[in-house]
PyMOL Python script that loads the backbone (N, CA, C, O; Angstrom):
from pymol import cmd

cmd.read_pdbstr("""\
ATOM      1  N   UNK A   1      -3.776 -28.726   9.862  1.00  0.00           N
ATOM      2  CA  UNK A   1      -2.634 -28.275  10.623  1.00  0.00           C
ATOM      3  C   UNK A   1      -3.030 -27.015  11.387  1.00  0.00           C
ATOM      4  O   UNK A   1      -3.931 -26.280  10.983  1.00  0.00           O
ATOM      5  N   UNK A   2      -2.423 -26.814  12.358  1.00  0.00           N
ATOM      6  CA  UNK A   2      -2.609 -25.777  13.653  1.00  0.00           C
ATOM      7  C   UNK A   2      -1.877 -24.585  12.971  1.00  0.00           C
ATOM      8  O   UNK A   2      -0.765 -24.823  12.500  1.00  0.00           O
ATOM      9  N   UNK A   3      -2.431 -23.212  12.857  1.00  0.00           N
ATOM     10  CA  UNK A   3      -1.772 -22.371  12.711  1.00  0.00           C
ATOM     11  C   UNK A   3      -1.884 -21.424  13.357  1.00  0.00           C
ATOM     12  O   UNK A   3      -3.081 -21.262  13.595  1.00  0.00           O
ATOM     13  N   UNK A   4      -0.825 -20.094  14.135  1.00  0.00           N
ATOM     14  CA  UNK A   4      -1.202 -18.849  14.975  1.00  0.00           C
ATOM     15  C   UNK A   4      -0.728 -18.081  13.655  1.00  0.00           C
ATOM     16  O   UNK A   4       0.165 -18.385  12.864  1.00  0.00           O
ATOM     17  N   UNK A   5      -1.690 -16.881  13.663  1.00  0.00           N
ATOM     18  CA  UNK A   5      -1.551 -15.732  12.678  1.00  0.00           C
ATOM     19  C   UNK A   5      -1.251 -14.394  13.824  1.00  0.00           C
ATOM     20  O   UNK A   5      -2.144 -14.123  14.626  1.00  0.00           O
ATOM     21  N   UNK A   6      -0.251 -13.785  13.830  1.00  0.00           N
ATOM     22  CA  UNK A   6      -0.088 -12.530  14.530  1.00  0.00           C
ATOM     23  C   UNK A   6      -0.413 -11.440  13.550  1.00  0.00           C
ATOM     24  O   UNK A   6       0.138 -11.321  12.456  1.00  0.00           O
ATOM     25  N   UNK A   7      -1.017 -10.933  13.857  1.00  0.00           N
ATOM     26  CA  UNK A   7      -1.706  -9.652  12.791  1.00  0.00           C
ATOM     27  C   UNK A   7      -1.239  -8.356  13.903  1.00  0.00           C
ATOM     28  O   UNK A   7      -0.827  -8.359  15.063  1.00  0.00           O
ATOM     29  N   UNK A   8      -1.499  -7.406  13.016  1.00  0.00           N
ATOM     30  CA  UNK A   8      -0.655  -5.820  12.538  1.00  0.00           C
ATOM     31  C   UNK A   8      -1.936  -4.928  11.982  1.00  0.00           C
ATOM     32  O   UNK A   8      -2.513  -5.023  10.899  1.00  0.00           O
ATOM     33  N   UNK A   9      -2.215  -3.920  13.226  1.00  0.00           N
ATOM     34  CA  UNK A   9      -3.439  -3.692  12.403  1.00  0.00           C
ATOM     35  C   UNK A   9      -3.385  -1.912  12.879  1.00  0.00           C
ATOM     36  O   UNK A   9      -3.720  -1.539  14.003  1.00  0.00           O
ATOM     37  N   UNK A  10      -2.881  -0.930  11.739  1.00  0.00           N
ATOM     38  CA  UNK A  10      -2.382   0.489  12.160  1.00  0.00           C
ATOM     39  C   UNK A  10      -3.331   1.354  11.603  1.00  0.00           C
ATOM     40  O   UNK A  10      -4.003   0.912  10.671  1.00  0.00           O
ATOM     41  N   UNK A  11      -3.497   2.365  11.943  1.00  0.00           N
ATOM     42  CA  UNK A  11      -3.875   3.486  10.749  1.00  0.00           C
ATOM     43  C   UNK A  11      -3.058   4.032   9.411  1.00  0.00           C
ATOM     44  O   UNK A  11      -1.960   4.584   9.482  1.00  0.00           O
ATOM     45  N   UNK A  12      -3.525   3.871   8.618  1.00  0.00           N
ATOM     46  CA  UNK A  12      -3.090   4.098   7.259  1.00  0.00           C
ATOM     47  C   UNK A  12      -2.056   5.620   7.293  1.00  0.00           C
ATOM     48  O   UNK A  12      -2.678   6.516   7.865  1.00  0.00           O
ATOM     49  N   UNK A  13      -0.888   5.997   6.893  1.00  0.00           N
ATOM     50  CA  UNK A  13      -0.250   7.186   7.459  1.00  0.00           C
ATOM     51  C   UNK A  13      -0.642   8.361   7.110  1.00  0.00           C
ATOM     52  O   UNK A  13      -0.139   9.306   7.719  1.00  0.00           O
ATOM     53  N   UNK A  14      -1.765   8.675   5.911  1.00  0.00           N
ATOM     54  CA  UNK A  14      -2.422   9.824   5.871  1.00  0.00           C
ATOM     55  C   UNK A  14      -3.232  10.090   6.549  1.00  0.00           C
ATOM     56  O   UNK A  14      -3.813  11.172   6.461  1.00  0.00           O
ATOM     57  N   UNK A  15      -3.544   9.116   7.502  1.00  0.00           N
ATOM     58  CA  UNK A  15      -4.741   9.213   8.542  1.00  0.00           C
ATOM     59  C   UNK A  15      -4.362  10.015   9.876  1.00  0.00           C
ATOM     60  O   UNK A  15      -3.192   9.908  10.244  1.00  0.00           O
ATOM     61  N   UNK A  16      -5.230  10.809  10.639  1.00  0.00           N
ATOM     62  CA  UNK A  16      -4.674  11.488  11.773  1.00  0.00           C
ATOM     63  C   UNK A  16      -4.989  10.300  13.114  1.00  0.00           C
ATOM     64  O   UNK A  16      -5.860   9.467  13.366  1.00  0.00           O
ATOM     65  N   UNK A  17      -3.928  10.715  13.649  1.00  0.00           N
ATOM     66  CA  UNK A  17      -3.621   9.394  14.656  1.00  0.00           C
ATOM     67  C   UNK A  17      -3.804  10.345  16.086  1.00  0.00           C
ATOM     68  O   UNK A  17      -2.836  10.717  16.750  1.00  0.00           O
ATOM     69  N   UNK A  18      -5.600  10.746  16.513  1.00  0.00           N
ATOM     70  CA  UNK A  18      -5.244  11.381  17.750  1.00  0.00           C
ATOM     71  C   UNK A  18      -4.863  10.672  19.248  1.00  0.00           C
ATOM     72  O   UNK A  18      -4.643  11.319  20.272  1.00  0.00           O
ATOM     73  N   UNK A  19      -4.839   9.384  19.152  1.00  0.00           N
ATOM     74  CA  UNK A  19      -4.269   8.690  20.392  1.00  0.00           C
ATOM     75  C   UNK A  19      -2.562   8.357  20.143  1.00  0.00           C
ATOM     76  O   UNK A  19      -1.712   8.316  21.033  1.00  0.00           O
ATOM     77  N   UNK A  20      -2.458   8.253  19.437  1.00  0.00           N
ATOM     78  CA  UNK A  20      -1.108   8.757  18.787  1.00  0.00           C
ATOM     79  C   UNK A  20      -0.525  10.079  19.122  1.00  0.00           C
ATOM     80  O   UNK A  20       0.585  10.125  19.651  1.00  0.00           O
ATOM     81  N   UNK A  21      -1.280  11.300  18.819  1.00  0.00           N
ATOM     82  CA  UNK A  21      -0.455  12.131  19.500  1.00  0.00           C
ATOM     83  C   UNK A  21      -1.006  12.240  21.160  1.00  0.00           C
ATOM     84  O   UNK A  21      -0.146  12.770  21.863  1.00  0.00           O
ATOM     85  N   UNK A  22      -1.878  11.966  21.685  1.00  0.00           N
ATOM     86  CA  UNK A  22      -1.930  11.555  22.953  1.00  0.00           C
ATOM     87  C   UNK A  22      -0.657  11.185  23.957  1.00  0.00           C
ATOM     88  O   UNK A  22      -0.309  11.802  24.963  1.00  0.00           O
ATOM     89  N   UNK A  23      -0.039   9.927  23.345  1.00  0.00           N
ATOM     90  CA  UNK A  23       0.558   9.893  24.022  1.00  0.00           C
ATOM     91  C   UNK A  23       1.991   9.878  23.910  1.00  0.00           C
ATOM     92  O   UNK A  23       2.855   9.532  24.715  1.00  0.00           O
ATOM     93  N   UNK A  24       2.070  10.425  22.487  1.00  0.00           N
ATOM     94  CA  UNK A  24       3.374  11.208  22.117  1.00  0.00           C
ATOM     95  C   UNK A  24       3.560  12.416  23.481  1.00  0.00           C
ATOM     96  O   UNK A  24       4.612  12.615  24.089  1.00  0.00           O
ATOM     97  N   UNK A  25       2.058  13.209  23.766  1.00  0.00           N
ATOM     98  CA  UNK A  25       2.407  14.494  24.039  1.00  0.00           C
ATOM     99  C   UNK A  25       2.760  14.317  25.927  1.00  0.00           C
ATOM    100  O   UNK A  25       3.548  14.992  26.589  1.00  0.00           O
ATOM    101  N   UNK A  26       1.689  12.955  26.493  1.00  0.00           N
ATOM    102  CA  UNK A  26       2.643  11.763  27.639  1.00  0.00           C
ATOM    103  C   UNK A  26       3.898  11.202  27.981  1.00  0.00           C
ATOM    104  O   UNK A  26       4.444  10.663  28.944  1.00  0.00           O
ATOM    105  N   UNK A  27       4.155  11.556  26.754  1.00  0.00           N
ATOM    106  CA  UNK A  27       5.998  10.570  26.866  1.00  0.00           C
ATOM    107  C   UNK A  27       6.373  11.964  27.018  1.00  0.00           C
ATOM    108  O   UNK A  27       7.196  12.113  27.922  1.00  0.00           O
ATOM    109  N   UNK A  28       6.075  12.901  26.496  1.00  0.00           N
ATOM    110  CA  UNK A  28       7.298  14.419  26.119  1.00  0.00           C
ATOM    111  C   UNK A  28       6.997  14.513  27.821  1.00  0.00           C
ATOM    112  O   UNK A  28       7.836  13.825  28.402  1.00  0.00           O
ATOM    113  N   UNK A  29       5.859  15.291  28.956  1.00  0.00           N
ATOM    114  CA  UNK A  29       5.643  14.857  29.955  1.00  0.00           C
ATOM    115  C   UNK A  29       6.476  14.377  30.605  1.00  0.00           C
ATOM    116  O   UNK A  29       7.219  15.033  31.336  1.00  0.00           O
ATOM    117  N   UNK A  30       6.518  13.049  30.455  1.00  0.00           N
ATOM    118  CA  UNK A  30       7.481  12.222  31.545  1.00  0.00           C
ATOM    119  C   UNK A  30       8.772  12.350  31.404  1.00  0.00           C
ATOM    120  O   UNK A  30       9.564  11.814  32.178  1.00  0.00           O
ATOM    121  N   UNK A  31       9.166  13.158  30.286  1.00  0.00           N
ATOM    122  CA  UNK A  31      10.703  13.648  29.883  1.00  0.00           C
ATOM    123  C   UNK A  31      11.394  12.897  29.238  1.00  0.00           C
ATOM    124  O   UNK A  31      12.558  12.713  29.596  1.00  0.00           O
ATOM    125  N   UNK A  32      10.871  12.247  28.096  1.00  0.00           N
ATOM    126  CA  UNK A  32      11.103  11.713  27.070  1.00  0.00           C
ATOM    127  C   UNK A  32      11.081  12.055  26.206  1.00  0.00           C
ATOM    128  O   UNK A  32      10.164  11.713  25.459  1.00  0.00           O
ATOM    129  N   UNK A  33      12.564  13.374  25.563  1.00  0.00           N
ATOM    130  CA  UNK A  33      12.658  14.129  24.685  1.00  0.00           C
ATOM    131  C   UNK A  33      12.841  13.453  22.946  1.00  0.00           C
ATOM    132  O   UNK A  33      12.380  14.036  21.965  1.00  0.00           O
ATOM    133  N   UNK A  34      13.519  12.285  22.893  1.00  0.00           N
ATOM    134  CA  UNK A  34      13.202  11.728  21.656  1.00  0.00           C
ATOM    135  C   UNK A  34      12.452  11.385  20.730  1.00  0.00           C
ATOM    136  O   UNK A  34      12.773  11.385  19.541  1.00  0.00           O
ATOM    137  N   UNK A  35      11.075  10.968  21.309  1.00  0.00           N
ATOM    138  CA  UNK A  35      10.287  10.506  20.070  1.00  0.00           C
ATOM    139  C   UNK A  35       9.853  11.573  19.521  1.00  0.00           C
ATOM    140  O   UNK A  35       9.677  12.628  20.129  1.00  0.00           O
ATOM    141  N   UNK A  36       9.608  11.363  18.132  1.00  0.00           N
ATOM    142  CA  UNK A  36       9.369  12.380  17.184  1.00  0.00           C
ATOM    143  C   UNK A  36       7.494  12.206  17.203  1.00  0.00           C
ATOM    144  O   UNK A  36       6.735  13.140  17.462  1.00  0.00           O
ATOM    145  N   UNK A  37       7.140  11.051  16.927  1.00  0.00           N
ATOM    146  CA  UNK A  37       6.161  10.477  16.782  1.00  0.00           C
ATOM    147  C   UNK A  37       5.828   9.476  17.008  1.00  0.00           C
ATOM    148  O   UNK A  37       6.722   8.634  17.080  1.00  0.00           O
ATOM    149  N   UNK A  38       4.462   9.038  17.230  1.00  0.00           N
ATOM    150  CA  UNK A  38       4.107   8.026  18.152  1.00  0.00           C
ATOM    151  C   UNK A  38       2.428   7.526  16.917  1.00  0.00           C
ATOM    152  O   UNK A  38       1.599   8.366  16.567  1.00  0.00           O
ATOM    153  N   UNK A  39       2.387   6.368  16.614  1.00  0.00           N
ATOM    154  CA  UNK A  39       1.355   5.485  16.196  1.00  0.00           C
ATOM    155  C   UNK A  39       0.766   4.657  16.785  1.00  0.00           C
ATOM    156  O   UNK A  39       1.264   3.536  16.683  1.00  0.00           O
ATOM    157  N   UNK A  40      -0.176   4.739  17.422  1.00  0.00           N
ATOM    158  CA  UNK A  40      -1.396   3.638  17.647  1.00  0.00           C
ATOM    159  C   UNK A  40      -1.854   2.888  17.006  1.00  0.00           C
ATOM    160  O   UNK A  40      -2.421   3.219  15.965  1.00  0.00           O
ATOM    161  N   UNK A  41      -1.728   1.114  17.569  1.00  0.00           N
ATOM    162  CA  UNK A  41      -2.126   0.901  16.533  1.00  0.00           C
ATOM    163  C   UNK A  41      -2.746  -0.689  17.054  1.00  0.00           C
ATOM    164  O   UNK A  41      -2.665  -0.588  18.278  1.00  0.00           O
ATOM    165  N   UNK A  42      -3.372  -2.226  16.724  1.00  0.00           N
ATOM    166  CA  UNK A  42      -4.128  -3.438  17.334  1.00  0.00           C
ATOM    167  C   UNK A  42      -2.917  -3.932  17.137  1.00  0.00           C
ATOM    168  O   UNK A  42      -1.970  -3.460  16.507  1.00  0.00           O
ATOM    169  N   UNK A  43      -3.094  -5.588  18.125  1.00  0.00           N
ATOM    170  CA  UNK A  43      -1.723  -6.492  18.061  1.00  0.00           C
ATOM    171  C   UNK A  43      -3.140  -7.586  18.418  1.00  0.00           C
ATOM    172  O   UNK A  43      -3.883  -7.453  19.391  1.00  0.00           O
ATOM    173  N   UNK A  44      -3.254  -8.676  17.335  1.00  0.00           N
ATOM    174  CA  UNK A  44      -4.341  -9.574  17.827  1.00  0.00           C
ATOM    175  C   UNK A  44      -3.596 -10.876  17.029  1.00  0.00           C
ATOM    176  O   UNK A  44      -2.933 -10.736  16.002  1.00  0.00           O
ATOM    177  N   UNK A  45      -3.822 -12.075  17.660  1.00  0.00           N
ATOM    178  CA  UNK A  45      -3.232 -13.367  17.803  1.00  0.00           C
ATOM    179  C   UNK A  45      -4.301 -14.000  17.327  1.00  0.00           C
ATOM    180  O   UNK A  45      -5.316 -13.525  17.836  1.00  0.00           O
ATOM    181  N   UNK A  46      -4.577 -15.050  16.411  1.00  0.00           N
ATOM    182  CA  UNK A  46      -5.813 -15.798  15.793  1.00  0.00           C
ATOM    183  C   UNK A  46      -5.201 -17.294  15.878  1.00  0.00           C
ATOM    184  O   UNK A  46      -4.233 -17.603  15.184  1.00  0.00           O
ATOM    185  N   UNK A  47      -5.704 -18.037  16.602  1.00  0.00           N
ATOM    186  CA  UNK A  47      -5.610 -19.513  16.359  1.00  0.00           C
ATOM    187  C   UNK A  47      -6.243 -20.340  15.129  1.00  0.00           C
ATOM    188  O   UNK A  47      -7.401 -20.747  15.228  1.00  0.00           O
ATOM    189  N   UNK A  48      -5.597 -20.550  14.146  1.00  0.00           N
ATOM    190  CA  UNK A  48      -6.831 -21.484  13.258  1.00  0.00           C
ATOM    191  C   UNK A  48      -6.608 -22.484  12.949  1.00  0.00           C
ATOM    192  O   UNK A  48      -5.771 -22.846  13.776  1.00  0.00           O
ATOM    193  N   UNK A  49      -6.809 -23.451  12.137  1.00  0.00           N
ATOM    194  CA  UNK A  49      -6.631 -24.886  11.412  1.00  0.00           C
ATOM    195  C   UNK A  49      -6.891 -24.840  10.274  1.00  0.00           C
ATOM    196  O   UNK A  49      -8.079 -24.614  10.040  1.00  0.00           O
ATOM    197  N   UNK A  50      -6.112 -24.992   9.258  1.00  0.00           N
ATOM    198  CA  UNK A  50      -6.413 -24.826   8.104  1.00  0.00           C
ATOM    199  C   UNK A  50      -5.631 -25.629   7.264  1.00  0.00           C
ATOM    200  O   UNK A  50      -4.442 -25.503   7.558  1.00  0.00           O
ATOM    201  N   UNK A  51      -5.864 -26.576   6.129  1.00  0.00           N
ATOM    202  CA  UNK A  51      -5.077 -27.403   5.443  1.00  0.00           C
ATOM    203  C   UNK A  51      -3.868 -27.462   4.886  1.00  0.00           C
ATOM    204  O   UNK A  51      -3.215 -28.445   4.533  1.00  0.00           O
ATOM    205  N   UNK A  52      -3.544 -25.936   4.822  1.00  0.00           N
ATOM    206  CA  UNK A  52      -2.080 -26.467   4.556  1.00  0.00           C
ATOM    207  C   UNK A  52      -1.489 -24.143   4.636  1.00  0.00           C
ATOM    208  O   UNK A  52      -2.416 -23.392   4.940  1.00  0.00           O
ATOM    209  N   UNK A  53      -0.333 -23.601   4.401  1.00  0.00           N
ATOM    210  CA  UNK A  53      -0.014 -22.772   4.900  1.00  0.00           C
ATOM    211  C   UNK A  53      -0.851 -21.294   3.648  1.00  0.00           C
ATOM    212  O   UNK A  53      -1.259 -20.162   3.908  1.00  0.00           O
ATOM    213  N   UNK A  54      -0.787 -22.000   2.484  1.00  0.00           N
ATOM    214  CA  UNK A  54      -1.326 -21.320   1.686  1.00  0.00           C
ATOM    215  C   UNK A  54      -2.718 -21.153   2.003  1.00  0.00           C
ATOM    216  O   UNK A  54      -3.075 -20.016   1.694  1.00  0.00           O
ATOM    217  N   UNK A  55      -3.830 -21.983   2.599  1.00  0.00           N
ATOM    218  CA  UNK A  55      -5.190 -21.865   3.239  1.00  0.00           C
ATOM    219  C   UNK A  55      -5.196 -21.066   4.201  1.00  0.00           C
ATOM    220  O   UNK A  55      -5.654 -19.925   4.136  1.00  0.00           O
ATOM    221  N   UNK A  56      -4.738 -21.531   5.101  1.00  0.00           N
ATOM    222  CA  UNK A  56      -4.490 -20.127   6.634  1.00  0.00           C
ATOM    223  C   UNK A  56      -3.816 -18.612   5.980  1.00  0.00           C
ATOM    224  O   UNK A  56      -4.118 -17.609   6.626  1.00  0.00           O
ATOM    225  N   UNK A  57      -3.258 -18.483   5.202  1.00  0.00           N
ATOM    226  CA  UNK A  57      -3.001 -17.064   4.482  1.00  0.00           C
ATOM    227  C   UNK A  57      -4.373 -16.990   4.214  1.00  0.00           C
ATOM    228  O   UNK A  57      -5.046 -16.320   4.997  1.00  0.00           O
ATOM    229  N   UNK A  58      -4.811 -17.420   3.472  1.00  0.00           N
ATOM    230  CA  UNK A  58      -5.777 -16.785   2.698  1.00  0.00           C
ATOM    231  C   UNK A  58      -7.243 -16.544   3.945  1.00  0.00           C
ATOM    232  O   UNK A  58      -7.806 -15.481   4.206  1.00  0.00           O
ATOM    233  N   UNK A  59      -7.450 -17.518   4.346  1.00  0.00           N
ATOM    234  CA  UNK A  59      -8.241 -17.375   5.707  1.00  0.00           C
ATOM    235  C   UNK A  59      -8.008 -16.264   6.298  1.00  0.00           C
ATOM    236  O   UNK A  59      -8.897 -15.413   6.266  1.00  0.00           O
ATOM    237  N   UNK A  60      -6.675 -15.960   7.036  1.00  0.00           N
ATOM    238  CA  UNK A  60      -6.486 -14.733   7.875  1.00  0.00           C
ATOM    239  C   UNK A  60      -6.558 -13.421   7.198  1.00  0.00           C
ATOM    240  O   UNK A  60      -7.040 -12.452   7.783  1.00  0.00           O
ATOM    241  N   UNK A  61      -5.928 -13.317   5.535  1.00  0.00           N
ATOM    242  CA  UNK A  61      -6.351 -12.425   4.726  1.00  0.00           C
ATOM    243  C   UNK A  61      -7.988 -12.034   4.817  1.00  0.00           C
ATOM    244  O   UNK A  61      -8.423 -10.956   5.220  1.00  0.00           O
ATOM    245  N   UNK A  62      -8.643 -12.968   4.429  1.00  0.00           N
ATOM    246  CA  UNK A  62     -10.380 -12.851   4.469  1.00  0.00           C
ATOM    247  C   UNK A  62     -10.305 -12.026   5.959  1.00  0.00           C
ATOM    248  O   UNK A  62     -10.159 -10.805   6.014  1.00  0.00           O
ATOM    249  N   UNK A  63     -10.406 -12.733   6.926  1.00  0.00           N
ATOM    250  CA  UNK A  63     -10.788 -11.863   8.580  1.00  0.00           C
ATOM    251  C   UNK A  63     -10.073 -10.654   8.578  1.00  0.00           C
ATOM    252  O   UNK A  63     -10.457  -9.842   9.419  1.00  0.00           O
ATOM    253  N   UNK A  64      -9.229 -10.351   7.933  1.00  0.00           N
ATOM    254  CA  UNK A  64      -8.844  -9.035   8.213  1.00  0.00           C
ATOM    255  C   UNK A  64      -9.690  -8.018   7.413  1.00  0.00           C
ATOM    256  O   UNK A  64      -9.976  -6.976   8.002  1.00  0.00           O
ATOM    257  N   UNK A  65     -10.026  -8.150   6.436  1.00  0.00           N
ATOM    258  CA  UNK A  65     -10.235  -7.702   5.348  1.00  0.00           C
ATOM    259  C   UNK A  65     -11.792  -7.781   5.780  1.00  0.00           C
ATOM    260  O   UNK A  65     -12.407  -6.859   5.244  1.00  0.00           O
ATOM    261  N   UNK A  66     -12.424  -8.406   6.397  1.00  0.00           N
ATOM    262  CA  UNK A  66     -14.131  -8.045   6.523  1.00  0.00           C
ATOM    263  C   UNK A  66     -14.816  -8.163   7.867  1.00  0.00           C
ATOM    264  O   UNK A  66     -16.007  -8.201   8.175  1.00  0.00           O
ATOM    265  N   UNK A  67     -13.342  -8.225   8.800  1.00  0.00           N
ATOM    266  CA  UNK A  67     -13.489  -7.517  10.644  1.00  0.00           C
ATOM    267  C   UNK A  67     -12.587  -7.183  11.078  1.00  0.00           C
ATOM    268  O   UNK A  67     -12.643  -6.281  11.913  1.00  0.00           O
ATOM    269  N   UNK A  68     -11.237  -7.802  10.682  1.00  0.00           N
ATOM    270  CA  UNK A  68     -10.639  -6.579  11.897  1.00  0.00           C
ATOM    271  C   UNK A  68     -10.001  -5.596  11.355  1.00  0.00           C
ATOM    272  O   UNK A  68      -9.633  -4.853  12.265  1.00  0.00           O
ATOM    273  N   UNK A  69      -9.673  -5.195  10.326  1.00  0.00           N
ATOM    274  CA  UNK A  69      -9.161  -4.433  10.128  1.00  0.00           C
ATOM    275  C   UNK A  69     -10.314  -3.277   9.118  1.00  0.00           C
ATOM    276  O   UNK A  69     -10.968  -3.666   8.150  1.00  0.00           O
ATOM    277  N   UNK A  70     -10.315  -1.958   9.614  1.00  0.00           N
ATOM    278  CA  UNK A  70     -11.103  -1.218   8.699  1.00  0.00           C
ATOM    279  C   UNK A  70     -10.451  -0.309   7.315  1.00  0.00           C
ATOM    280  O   UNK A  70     -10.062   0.853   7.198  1.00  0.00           O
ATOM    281  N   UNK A  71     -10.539  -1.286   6.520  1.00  0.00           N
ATOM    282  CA  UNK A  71      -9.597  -0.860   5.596  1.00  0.00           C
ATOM    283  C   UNK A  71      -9.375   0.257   4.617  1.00  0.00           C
ATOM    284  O   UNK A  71      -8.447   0.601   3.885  1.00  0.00           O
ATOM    285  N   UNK A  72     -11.208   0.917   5.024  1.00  0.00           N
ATOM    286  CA  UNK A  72     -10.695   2.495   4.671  1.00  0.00           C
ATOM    287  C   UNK A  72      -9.291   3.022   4.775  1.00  0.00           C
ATOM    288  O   UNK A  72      -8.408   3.334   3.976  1.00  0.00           O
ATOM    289  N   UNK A  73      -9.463   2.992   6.284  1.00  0.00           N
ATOM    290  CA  UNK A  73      -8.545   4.073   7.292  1.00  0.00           C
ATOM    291  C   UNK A  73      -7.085   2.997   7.893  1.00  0.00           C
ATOM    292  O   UNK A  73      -6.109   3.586   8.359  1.00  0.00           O
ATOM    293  N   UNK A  74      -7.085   1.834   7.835  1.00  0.00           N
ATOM    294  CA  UNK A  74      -6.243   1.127   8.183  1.00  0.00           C
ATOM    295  C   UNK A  74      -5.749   0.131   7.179  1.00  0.00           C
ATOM    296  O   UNK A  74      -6.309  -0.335   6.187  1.00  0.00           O
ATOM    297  N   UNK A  75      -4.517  -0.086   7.704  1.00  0.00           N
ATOM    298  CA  UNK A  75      -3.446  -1.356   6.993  1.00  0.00           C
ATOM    299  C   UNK A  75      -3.405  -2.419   8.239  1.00  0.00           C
ATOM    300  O   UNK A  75      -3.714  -2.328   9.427  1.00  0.00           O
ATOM    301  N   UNK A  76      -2.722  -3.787   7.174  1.00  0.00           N
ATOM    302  CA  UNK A  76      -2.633  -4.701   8.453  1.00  0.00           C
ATOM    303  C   UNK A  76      -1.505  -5.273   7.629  1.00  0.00           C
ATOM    304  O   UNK A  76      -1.196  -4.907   6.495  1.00  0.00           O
ATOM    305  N   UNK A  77      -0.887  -6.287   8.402  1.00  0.00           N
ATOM    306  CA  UNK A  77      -0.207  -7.010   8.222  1.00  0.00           C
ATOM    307  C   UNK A  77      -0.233  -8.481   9.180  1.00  0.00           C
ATOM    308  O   UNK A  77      -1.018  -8.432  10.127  1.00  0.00           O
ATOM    309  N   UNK A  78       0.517  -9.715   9.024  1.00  0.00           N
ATOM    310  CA  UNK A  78       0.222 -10.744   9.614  1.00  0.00           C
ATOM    311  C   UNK A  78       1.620 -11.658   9.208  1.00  0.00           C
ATOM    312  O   UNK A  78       2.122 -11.964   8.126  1.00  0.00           O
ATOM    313  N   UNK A  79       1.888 -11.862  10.253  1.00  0.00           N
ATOM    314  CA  UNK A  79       3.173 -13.214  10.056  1.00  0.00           C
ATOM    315  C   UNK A  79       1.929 -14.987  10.492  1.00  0.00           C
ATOM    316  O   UNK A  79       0.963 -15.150  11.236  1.00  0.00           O
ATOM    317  N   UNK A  80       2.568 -15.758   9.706  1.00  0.00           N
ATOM    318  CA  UNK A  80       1.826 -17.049  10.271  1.00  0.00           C
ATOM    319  C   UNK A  80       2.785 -18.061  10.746  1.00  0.00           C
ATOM    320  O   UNK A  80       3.923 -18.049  10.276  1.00  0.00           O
ATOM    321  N   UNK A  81       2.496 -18.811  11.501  1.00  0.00           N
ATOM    322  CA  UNK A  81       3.405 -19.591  12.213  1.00  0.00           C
ATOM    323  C   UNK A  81       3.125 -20.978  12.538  1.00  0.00           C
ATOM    324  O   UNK A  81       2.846 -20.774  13.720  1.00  0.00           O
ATOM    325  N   UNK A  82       3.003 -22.056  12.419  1.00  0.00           N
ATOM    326  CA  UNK A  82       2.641 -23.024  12.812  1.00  0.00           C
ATOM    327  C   UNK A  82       2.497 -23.299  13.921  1.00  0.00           C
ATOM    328  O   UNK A  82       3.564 -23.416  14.523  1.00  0.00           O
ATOM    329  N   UNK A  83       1.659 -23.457  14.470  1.00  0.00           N
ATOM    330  CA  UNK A  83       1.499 -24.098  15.946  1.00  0.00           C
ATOM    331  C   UNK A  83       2.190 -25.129  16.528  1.00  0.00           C
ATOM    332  O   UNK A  83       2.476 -26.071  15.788  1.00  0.00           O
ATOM    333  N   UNK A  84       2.566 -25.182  17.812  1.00  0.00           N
ATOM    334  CA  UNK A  84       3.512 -26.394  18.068  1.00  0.00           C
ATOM    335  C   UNK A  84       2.285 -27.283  18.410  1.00  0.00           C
ATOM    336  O   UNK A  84       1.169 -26.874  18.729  1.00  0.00           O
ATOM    337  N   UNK A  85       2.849 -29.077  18.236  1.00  0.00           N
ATOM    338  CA  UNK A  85       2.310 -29.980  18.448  1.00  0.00           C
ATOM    339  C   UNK A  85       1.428 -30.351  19.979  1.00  0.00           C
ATOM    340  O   UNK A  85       1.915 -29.795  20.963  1.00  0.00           O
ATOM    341  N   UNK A  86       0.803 -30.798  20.109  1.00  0.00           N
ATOM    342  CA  UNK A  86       0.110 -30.368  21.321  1.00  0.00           C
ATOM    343  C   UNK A  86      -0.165 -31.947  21.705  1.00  0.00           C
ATOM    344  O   UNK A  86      -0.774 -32.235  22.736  1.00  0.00           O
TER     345      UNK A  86
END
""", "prot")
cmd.dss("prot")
cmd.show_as("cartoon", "prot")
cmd.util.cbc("prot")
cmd.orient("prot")
């Protein structure tokens, strides 16, 4: 079965986030007095095939866990979704 995994991939919140305050200190700038704080962070889409929904978890778990995500310094997260029929 076809599955898309949307993954979530941030810096961990004890971590210092300097593109984060980058463009926290951009928005204040353009006169955007509200945000308090601002996080940087990946948005990556994975197509896979995998036998059934419990396999593609565990699959997309593995890839995060030993490329995209550096799990020192970062967290991830991932919704999975079935692919529509094609």
């Amino acid at each position: 079965m076809d599955y898309l995994a949307k993954i979530y991939v941030t810096l961990k919140p004890a971590v210092n986030d300097p593109q984060g305050v980058t463009v926290l200190g951009a928005l204040k700038n353009l006169g955007f007095s509200s945000p308090a704080n601002v996080r940087v962070g990946k948005y990556l889409e994975v197509s896979l095939d995998a036998e059934s929904q419990d396999a593609a978890n565990a699959q997309v778990d593995e890839m995060c866990q030993k490329l995209l995500a550096n799990i020192v310094i970062e967290q991830y997260r991932f919704d999975l979704e079935e692919s529509p029929s094609k």
